[in-house]
N, C-alpha and C positions, 0 to 999 in steps of 0.2 A: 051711691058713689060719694059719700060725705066721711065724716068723722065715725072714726071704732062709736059702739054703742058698750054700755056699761058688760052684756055679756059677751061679746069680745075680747076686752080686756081680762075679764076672768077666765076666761079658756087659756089665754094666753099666760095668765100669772101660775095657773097649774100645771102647763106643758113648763113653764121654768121649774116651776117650783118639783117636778118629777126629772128632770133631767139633769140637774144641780144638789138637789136635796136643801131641808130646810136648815143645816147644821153649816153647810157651804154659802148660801146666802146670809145666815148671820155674820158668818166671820169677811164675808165681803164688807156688809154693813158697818160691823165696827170697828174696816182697817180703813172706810169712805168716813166715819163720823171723824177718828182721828186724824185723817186728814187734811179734814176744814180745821178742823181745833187748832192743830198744830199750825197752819195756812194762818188762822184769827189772832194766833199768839203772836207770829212772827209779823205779821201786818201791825198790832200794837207795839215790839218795842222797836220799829225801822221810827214808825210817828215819835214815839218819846226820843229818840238818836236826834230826828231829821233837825229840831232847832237848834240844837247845839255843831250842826255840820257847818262848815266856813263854807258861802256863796263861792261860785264862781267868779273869776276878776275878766271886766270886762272893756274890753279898747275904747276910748272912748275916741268921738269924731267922727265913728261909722267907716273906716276906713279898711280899704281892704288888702291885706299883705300877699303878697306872690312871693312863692320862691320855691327850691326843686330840693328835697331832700338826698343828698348825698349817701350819707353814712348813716346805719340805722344802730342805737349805744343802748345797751340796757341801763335799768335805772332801778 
């Protein structure tokens, strides 16, 4: 009752690999590589954007406003 042992795992990667085929696991593979890629690209230029983004402006004094929204305006 502990962890798969190595031939486990191989019975396993041939019942995929017979019920998928090896031509449908590859193109699984490199629509998952592109993926991350595309994921690593877009993670890099949000970093090169984010210095040039203007902060948030913030209340100073700690104070806290109430009040009840009326009317909702697009913008």
């Amino acid at each position: 009752m502990g962890s798969f042992s190595i031939w486990h795992w191989l019975i396993v990667l041939v019942i995929v690999m017979l019920v998928f085929g090896t031509k449908k696991l590859r193109n699984i593979g490199e629509d998952l590589g592109g993926a991350v890629k595309g994921f690593k690209e877009g993670m890099k230029t949000a970093e090169e954007k984010a210095p040039n983004a203007v902060p948030p402006q913030q209340v100073s004094g700690g104070q806290t406003i109430e009040g009840e929204v009326k009317e909702k305006t697009k913008s």
